[in-house]
C-alpha positions in Angstrom: -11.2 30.7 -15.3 -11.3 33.5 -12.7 -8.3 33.7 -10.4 -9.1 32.4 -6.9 -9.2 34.6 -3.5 -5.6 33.9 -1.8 -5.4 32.2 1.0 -2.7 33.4 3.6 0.0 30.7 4.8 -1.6 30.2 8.1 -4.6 29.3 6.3 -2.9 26.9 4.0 -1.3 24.9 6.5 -4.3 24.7 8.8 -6.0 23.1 5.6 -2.7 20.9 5.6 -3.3 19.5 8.9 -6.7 19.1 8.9 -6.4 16.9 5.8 -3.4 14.9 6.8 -4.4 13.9 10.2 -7.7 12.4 8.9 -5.6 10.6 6.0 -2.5 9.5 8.3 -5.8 7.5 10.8 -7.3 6.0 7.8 -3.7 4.9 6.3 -2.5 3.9 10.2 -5.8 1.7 10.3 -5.3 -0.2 7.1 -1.5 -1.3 8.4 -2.5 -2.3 12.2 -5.2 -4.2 11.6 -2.8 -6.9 9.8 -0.7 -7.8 13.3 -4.1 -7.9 15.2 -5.9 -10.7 13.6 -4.7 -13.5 15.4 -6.3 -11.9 18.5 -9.3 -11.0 17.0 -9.5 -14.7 15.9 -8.9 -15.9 19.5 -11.1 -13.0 20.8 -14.3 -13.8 18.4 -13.8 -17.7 18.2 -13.2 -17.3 14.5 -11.3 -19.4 12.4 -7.9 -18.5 10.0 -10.3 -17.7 6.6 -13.1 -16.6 8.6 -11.5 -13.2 10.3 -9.4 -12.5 7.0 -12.6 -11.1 6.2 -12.0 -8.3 8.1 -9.2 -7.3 6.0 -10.7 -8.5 2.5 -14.2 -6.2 3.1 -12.5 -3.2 4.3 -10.3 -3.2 0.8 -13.4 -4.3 -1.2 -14.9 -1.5 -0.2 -11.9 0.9 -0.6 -11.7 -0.3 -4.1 -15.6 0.2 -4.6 -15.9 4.0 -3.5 -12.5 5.3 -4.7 -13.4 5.7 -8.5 -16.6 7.6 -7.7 -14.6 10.2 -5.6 -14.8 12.8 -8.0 -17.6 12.6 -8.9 -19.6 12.0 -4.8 -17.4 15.4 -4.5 -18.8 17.3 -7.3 -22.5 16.0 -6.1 -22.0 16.9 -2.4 -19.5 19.4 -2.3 -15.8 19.0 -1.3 -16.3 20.0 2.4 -19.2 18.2 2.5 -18.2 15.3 1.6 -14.8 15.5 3.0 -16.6 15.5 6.7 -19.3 12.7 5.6 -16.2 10.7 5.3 -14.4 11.0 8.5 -17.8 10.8 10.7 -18.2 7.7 8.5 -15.2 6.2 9.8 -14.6 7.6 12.9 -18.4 5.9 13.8 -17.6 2.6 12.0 -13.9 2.5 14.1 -16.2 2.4 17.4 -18.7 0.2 16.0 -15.5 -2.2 15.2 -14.3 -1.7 18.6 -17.4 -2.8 20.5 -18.1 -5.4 18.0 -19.4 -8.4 20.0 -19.0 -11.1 16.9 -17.3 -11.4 13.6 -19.9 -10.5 11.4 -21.0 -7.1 13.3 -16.9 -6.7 12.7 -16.9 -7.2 8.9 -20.2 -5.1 8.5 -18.5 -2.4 10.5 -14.9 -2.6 8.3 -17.4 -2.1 5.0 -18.7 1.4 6.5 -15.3 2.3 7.7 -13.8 1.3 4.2 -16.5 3.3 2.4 -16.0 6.4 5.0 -12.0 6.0 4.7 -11.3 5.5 0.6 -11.8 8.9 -0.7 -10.1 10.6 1.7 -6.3 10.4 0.3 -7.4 11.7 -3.3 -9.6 14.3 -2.0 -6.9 15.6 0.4 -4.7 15.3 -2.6 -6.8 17.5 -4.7 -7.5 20.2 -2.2 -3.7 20.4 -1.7 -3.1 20.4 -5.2 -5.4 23.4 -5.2 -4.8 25.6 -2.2 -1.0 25.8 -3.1 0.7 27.2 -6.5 3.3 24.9 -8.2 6.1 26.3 -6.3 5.0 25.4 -3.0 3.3 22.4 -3.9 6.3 20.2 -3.7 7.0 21.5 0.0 3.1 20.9 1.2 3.2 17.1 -0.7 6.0 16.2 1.5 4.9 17.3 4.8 1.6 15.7 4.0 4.0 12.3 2.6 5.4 11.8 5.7 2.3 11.1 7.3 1.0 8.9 4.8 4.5 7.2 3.7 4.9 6.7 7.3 1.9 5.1 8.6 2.3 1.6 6.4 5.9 1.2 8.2 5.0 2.2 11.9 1.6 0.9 11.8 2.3 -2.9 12.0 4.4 -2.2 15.3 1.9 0.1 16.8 -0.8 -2.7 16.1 1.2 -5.3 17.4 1.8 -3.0 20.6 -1.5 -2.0 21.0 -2.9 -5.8 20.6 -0.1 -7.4 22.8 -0.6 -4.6 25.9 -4.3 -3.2 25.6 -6.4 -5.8 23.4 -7.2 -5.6 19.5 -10.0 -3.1 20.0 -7.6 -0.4 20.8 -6.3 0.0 17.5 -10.3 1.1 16.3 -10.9 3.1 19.5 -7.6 5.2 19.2 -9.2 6.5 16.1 -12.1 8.4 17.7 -10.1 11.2 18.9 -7.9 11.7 15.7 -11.6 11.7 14.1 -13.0 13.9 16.4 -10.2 16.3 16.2 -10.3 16.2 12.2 -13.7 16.7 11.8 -13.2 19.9 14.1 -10.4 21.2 12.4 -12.5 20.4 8.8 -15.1 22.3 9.9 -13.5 25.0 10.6 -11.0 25.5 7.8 -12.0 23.3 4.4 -14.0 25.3 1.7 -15.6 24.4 -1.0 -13.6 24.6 -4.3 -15.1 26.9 -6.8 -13.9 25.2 -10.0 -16.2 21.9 -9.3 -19.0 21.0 -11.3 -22.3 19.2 -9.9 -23.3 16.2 -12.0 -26.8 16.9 -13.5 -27.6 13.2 -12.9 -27.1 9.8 -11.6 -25.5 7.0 -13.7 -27.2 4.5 -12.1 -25.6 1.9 -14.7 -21.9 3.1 -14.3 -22.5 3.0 -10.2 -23.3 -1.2 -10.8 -20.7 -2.0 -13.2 -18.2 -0.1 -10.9 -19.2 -2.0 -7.6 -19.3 -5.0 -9.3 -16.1 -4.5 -11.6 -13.7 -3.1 -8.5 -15.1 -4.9 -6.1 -14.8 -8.2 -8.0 -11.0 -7.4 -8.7 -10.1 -6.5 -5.6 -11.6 -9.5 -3.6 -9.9 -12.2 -6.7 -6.6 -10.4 -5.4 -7.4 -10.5 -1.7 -8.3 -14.2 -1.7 -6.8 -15.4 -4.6 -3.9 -17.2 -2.7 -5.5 -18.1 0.0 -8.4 -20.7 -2.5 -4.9 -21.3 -4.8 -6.4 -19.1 -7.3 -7.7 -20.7 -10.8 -7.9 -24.0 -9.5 -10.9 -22.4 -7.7 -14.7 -22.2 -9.1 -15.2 -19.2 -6.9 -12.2 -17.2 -8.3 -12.9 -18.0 -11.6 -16.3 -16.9 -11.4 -15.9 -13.8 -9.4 -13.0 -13.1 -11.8 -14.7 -13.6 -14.9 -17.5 -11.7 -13.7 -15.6 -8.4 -12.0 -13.8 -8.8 -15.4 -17.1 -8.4 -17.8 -18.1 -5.7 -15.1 -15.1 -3.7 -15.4 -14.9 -3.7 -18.9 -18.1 -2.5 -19.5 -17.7 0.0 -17.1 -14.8 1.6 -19.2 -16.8 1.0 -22.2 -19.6 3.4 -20.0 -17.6 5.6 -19.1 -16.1 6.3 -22.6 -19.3 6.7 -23.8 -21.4 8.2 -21.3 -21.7 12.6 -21.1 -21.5 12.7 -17.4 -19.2 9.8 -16.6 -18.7 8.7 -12.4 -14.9 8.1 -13.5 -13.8 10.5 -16.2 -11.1 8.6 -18.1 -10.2 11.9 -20.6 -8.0 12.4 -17.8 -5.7 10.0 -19.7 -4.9 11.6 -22.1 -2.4 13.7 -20.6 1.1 12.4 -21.3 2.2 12.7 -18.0 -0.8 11.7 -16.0 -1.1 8.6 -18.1 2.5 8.1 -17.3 2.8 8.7 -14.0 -0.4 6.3 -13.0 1.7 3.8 -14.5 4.7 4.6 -12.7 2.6 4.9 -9.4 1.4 1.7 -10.0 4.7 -0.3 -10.3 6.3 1.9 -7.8 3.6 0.7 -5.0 4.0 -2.4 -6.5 7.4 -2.8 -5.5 7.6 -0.9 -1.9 4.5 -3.0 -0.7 5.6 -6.4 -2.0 8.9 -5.4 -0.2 7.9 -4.3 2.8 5.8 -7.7 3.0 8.9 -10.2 1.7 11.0 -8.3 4.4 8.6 -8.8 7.6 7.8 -12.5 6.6 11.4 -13.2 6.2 12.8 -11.9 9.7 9.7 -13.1 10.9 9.5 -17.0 9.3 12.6 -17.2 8.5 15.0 -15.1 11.3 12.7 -16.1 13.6 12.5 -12.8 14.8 9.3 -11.6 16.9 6.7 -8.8 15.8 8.7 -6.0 17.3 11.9 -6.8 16.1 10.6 -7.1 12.6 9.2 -3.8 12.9 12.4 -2.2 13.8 13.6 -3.9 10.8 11.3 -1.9 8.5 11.4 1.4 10.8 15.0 3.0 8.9 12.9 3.0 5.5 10.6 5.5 7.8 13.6 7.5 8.4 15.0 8.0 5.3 11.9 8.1 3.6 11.3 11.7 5.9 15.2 13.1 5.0 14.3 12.4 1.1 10.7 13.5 1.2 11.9 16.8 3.1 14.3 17.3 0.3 12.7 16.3 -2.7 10.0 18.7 -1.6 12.4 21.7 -1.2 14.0 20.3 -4.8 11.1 19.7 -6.7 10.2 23.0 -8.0 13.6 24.0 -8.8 15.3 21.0 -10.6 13.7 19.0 -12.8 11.2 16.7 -11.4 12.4 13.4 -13.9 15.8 13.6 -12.6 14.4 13.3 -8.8 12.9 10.4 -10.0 15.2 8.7 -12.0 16.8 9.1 -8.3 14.8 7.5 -6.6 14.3 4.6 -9.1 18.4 3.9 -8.5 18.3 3.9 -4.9 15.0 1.4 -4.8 16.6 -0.6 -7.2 20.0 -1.1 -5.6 18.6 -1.5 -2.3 16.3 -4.4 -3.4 19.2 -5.7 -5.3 21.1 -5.6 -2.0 18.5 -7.4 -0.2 18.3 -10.2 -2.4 21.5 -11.4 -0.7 20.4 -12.9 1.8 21.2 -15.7 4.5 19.9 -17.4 7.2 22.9 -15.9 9.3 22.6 -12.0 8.0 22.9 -9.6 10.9 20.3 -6.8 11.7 22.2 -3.9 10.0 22.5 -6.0 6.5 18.9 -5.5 6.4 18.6 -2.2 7.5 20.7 -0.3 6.1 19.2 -1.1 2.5 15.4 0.0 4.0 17.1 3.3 4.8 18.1 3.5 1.6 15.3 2.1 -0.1 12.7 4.8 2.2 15.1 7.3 0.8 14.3 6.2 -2.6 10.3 6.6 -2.2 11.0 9.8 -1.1 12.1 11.1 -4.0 9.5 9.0 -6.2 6.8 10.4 -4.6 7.2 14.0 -4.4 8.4 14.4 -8.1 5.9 11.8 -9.4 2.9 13.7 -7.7 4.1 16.9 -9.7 4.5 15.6 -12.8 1.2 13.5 -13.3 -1.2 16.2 -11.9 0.7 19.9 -12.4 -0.9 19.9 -15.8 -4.3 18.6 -15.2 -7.2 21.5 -14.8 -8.5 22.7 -11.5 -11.9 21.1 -12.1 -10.8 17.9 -13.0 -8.3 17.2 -10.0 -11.1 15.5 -7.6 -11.5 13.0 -10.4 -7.7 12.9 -11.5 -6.5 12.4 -7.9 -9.4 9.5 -8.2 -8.0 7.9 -10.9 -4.2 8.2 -9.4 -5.1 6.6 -6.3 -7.3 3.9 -8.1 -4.3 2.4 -10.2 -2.1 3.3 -6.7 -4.4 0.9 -4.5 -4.1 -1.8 -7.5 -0.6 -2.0 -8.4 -0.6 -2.5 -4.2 -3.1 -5.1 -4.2 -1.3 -6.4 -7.2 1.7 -6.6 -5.6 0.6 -8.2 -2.4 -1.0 -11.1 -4.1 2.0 -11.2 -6.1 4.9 -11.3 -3.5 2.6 -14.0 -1.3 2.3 -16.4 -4.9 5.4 -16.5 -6.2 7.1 -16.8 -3.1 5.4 -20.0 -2.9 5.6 -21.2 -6.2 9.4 -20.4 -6.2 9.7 -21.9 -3.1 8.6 -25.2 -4.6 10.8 -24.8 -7.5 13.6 -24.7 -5.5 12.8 -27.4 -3.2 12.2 -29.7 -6.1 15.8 -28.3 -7.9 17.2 -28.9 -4.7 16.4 -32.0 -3.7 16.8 -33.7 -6.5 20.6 -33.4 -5.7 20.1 -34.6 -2.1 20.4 -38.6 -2.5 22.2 -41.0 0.0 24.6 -42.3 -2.9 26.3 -39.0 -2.8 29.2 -38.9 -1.1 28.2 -35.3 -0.2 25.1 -36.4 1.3 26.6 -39.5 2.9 28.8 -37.7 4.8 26.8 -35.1 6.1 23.8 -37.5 6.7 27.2 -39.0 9.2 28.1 -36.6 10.4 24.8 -35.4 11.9 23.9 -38.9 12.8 27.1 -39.1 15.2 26.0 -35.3 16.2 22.4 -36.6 17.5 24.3 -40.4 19.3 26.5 -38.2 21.0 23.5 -36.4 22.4 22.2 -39.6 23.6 20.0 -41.0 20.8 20.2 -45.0 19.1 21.7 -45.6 16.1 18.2 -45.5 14.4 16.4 -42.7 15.6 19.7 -40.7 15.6 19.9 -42.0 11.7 16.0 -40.5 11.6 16.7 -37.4 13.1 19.5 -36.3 10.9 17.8 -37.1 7.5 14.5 -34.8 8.8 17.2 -32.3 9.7 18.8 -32.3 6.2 15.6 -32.1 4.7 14.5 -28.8 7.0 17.9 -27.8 5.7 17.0 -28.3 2.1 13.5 -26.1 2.9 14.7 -23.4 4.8 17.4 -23.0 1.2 14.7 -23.2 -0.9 12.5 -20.6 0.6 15.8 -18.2 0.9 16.1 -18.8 -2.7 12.7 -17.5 -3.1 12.7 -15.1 -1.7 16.0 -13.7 -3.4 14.8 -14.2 -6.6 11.3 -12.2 -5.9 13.9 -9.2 -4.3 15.7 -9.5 -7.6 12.5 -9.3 -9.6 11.7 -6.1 -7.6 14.7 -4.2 -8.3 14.2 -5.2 -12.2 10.5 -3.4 -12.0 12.7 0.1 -10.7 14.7 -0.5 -13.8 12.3 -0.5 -15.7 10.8 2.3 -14.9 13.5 4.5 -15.7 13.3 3.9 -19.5 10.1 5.3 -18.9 11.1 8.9 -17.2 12.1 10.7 -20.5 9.1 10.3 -22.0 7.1 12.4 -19.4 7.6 16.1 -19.7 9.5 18.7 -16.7 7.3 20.8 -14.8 8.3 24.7 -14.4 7.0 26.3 -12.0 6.2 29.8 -11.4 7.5 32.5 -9.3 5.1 32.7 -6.4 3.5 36.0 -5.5 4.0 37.4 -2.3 0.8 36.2 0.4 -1.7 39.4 0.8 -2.2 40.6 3.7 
């Protein structure tokens, strides 16, 4: 492999930007659309199931063209393809925004999930490429905080943007990021000379992926909502994406000139890492989730507050990603890791101590420390799952990364909203199965409340009424706070468990880097 021209620094980070501001809209778009639904329901005369459609098609078709990103790049060329993308979705944000009716809307989210998925591994590989191993740890974080950042301001922004403007604003703000990133693409992206062109189409593989990813993603999107197996439709769209993506495997195992190169996974440390990506997202998305329903169901807190709530983890999540980048090439990369595994765990461990009276700071301080954790997972993960993979394989690697990324997310947003309701029954049931009126416990709190609601000015009867439908609230509101610790608990298990999993992976070393030429 013939050494590649060198680019000078200025060139580097212009590269840098160009790739990140395209990434941070897409990433922001995903996270504000959430807040805005209700007033796209109001707006479009849609009902609850009806406009989650517009989330649920824009992740189908994330999860549809991500595994074919390597291999769209290798057909149309990185730059290409890279600008294909972001006209894609900078057109499809102002076709969302002028949308007169639900369905133009969800038509629109397909073509802007299509334009926006391949963007964060393609901007991951050409990073990968345009700087050696010893600045690559640097470049990852500046580019981190974009995209780390957007899922924890984006909800607020949305909610802002919805509340003061109206819900089309948070499509329309796109079209000048777009505009600017397609500029600044233009001008400085080239293509990579280590990719190879497919010499065909796998016309089979392109089915069984649709189908297979697709099928997945949409059983994990709805799944809660139609109470999962006790649905005909989940079954069958699970059984089928299920057949679809195992076949697909078996194609692309098989096949000379696969869309998704698995041999990527054979590398120690990629197959590690995509594993450890997985549970990681797993965790800080199922978190992030548990945290804003709780101060906002639970705390009763409204849509700005609970974003302040999550907004520390954005600022220690920049300190840790500023230093694990400035760390990573000189220490080794597992011990960064093992790191931020400690600090993830205790700070979910902390936050499963919950109350209904806890105070703002108990539940900030452990997002700072748990967005100081992520820092230093995703830095020193990133190097260690793709510093030894070959230049021509990165599109594809970065493909696969991001494909396990997206699912241990989806994963673990389907996860957090399920068991938070199954505990929650649990512990209702548990609960008030001690609750009788022959306790003496229960008998004189039942009293006590009684005489609470006659002083107030209420009969005997109805003040009798009102106390046992307050006890029982009582009894709900425990139950769901039990939840809701237990699935923080579970979370800082998964960080555990991932650092029996750290020495097995291999240190990178990098080496010295060469002065720039002039």
């Amino acid at each position: 492999m013939t050494d590649d021209p060198p680019l000078s620094p200025a060139r580097r980070w212009a590269i840098t930007f160009s790739v990140m501001i395209v990434t941070v809209m897409q990433i922001l778009d995903t996270s504000v659309t959430n807040v805005a639904l209700p007033h796209m329901q109001g707006s479009l005369s849609a009902g609850v199931e009806e406009v989650a459609w517009v989330l649920t098609s824009y992740l189908a078709a994330n999860a549809i063209i991500i595994p074919a990103t390597g291999w769209l790049t290798g057909l149309l060329g990185r730059k290409r393809f890279f600008m294909l993308c972001t006209v894609v979705f900078t057109v499809s944000s102002f076709l969302s925004g002028i949308a007169p009716n639900l369905e133009t809307l969800v038509l629109a989210r397909v073509l802007q999930g299509l334009g926006g998925g391949p963007l964060i591994p393609m901007s991951q590989a050409i990073m990968w490429e345009i700087f050696p191993l010893a600045q690559r740890g640097t470049a990852m974080a500046v580019w981190g905080v974009g995209i780390m950042m957007a899922p924890i301001f984006g909800p607020t922004v949305g909610g802002w943007l919805a509340q003061n403007w109206s819900w089309r604003w948070i499509f329309y703000v796109n079209l000048p990021i777009g505009l600017v990133g397609l500029f600044m693409a233009s001008a400085f992206l080239f293509d990579s000379p280590h990719l190879r062109k497919p010499g065909r189409v796998d016309a089979l593989g392109l089915v069984l992926m649709v189908v297979g990813f697709g099928g997945l993603q949409l059983v994990l999107d709805r799944g809660e909502r139609e109470d999962w197996f006790d649905s005909g439709w989940i079954v069958g769209l699970f059984v089928l994406g299920a057949c679809a993506l195992a076949a697909f495997l078996v194609r692309e195992l098989t096949v000379d000139e696969p869309i998704l190169d698995l041999g990527v996974f054979r590398d120690r440390n990629f197959a590690l890492g995509t594993a450890v990506i997985a549970v990681a997202i797993l965790g800080f998305y199922s978190s992030m989730l548990l945290l804003a329903l709780f101060t906002q169901k639970m705390l009763a807190y409204d849509a700005w507050t609970s974003g302040l709530v999550l907004a520390p983890g954005g600022v220690g999540n920049m300190i840790s990603l500023i230093l694990s980048g400035r760390l990573v090439a000189r220490v080794d990369q597992r011990l960064l890791l093992g790191l931020g595994c400690v600090l993830n765990a205790g700070s979910l461990w902390a936050m499963s101590n919950l109350a209904l009276s806890i105070d703002y700071w108990s539940l900030a301080w452990p997002r700072f420390v748990q967005g100081l954790g992520m820092g230093f997972i995703f830095v020193p993960l990133a190097t260690l799952a793709l510093a030894t993979i070959r230049r021509d394989r990165l599109p594809n690697a970065t493909a696969a990364f991001n494909v396990v990324r997206n699912l241990g997310g989806s994963v673990g947003v389907a996860l957090a909203t399920t068991l938070l309701s199954r505990r929650s029954q649990y512990h209702q049931t548990t609960l008030v199965g001690h609750v009788n009126v022959w306790s003496a416990d229960t008998a004189a709190r039942l009293q006590e409340l009684s005489q609470r609601f006659v002083a107030q000015g209420a009969d005997p009867f109805t003040a009798e009424r009102q106390a046992t439908a307050l006890l029982y609230r009582r009894v709900l509101a425990q139950a769901q706070l039990l939840a809701y610790a237990d699935e923080f608990w579970l979370l800082a298990a998964c960080f555990a468990v991932i650092l029996a999993v750290i020495p097995l992976m291999r240190r990178v070393r990098a080496e010295p880097v060469a002065p720039a030429a002039d």
